[in-house]
N, C-alpha and C positions, 0 to 999 in steps of 0.2 A: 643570619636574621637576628636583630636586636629583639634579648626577651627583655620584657618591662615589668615588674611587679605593681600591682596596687594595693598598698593595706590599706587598712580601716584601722585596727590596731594590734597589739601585739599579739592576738589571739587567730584572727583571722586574717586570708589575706585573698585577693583572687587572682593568677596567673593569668597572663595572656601575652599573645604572642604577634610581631608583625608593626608596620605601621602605626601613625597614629588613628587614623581611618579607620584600620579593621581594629584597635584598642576599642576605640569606641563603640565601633557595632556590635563585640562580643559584650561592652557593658550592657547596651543594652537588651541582651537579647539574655542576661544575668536571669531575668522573672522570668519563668518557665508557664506556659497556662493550663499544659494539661500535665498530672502526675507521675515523674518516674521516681526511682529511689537517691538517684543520681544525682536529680537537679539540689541545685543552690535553694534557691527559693521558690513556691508552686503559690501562682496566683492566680485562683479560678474566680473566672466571673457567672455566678450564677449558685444555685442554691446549692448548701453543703452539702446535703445527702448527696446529688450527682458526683460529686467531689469524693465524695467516701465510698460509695461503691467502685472507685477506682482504685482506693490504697487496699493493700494487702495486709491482713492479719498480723498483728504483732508490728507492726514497722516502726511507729514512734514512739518517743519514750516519755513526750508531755503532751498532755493536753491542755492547753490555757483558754481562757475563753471570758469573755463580758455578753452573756445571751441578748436579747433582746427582754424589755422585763415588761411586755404586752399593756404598753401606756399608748401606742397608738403615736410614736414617733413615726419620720415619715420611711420610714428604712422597716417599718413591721405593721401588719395589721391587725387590729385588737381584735380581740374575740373571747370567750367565755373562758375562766380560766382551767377548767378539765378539757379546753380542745386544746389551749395552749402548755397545760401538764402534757397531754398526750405526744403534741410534735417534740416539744424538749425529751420527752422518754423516747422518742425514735432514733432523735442524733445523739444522745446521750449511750443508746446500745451501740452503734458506731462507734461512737470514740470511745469506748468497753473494746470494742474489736478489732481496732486498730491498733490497740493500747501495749506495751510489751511485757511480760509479765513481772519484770521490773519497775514500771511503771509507775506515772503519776497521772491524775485528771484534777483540775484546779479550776473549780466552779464558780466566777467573782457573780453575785447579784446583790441586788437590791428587794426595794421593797415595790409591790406591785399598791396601786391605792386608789382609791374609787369613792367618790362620795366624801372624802375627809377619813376615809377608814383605812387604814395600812394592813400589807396581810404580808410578810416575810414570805420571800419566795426560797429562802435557803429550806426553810422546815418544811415545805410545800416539797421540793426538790431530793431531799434527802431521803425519801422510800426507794427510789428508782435506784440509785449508789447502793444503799446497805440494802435491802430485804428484795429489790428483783435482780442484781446485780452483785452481791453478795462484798462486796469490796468493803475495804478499812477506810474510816475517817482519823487522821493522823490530829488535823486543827480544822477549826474553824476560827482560821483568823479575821480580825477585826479590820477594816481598813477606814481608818480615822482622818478626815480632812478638816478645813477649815472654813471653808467657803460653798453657797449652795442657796438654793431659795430660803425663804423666810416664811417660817408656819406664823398663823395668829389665833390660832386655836389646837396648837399644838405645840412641842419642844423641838424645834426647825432639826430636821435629819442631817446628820454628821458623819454618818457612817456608813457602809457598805459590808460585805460579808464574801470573803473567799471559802468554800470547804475543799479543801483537800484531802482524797481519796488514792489510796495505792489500790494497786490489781492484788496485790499478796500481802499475807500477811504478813512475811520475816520476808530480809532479801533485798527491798526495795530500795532504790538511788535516793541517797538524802546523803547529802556533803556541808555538813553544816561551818566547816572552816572558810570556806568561799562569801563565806556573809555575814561572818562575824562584824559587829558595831563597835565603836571603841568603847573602854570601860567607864563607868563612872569616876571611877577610885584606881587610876593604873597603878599606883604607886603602894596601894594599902597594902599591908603585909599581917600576917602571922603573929596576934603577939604571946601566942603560949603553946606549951605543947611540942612536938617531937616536930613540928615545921615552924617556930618560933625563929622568926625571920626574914622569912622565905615571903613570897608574893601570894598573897589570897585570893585572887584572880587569873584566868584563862590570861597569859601575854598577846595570845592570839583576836583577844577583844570576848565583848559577850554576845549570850544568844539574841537574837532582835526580837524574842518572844511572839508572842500571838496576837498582839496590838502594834499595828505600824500607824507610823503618824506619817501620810508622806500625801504633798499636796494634789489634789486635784485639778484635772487641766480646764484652765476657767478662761477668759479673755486674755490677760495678762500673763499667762503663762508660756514658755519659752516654745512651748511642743505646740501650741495651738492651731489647729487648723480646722478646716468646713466641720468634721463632725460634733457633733451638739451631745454626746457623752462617750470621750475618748479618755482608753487608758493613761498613765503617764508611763514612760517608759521603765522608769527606775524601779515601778512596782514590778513588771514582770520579768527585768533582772533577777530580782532577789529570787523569785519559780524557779528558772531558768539558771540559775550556777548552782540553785541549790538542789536541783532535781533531776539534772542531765548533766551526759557529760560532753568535750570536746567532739563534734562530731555527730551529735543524735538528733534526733528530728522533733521539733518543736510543731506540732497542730493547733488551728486556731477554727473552729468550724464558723466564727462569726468577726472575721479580721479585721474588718470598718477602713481605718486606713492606714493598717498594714504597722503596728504597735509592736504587737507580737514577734513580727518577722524580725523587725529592726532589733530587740533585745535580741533575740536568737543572733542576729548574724553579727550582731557587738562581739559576743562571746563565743565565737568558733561552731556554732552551731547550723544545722541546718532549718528551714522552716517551710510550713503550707498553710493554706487556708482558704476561705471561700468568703464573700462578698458579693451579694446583690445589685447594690448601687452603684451604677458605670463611674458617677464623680470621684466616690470613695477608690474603687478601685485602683482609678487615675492618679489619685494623691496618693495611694499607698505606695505604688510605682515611682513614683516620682522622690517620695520619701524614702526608698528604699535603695535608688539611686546615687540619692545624698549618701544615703550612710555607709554604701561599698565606697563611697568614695572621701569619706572622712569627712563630711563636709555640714553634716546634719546636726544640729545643737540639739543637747536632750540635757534635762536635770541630771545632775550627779547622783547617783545610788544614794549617796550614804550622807548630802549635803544637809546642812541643820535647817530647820523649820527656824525661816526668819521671823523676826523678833522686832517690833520696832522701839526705836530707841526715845520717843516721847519729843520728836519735834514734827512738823509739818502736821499731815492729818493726823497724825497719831497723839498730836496735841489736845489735851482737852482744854476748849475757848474760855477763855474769862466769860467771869459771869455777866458782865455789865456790855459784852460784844452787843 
């Protein structure tokens, strides 16, 4: 019997065996729907806590996530924001329980807004992490894009907020070579001193610090699809090499369509999550298909924030147009 390999890339790959007929049916049968330790990928349809009272204590070593931020999208119901504190503090002790005690939880929000008033749901968020849950906040990175509605009684929002929490305090997986950016200055060196010559810079690049500039996914964007506020994937790369390793299990308690998984299984890793909406589901599946099988187009990690060079629209009109 011919074995066939399928990579994705040099990280991961998925064996299978037989025919071209049974190749396929084992792809697809690659998304697992109910939880073992085993599966590839776990894509439950229906609400994450069901989904979590299935995994076992300590099993993953991320947890990443984009909540719902109780605006009344069609994927969440609004309601008052101490009953929407209350359910984020239930799946929140979940993915505490799940957590490994090498762990990471990586909480991306926004801001919740009502009436023209903005209320940061990261500082809203942040008791349940440190003071019920007792965990470290490492960063509160910034996540800076460029495109988004337009305020007219305000400074139009550009930003979004990851906080990232360890289960411990020493000990915890962070591999900050995996995500190195290249240098400003590779070449600068040393010019006094017992290293007078030498390179004054990491060769390995620098750290990407706690402000990333990386686009959001808008019409025009390469990842784009049905969901109406989806991750881009490069961001939850940079979590994901820098927070797990080859092999550990990447959690998403609110998947949408299936973002998360796709970084995870780029980089050798394994993934879960949960998902309400049957359409999302369906495209997470579908996207996730693509990407075992190399076929998926996603931004580049580390690709520069294009620039435009002062012709087409980016022309400013004569005055007399």
């Amino acid at each position: 019997m011919n074995k066939t390999k399928i990579r994705h890339n040099k990280y991961s790959s998925l064996e299978v065996q037989g025919n071209s007929i049974n190749e396929i049916t084992k792809r697809r049968k690659f998304v697992s729907t109910k939880f073992n330790l085993d599966n590839k990928v776990t894509l439950f349809k229906g609400d994450c806590l069901k989904l979590l009272k299935t995994m076992p204590s300590g099993c993953t070593e991320l947890v990443v996530t984009s909540p719902p931020y109780n605006l009344g999208k069609e994927y969440e119901a609004k309601t008052s924001l101490d009953i929407y504190l209350d359910l984020q503090e239930e799946v929140i002790k979940e993915c505490h329980r799940i957590l490994s005690p090498t762990g990471s939880i990586c909480w991306q929000t926004g801001n919740y807004v009502e009436n023209g008033e903005i209320v940061p749901l990261d500082t809203l968020l942040y008791p349940i992490f440190k003071t019920k849950l007792k965990m470290y906040l490492r960063n509160r990175i910034i996540w800076h894009f460029g495109h988004g509605l337009h305020a007219s009684k305000r400074f139009s929002g550009r930003y979004e907020t990851i906080l990232w929490f360890t289960k411990s305090e020493e000990g915890y997986t962070f591999d900050l070579d995996s995500v190195r950016i290249p240098q400003k200055y590779p070449g600068k060196k040393h010019f006094k001193g017992p290293n007078k010559g030498k390179l004054s810079c990491n060769p390995k690049g620098k750290n990407p610090t706690d402000v990333w500039d990386i686009p959001n996914v808008k019409n025009n964007h390469i990842e784009k699809t049905i969901h109406p506020c989806q991750f881009p994937v490069g961001l939850v790369e940079r979590l994901v090499l820098s927070m797990t390793n080859q092999g550990d299990l990447v959690f998403d308690p609110y998947i949408g369509v299936g973002t998360s998984a796709i970084a995870a299984l780029n980089n050798g890793r394994r993934a879960a999550g949960a998902e309400v909406e049957k359409k999302y589901v369906e495209v997470a599946q579908a996207r996730i298909k693509e990407a075992v099988d190399g076929a998926l187009k996603t931004r580049p990690i580390n690709k520069p924030i294009y620039q435009p060079d002062g012709t087409g629209a980016s022309r400013r009109p004569d005055e007399n147009c």
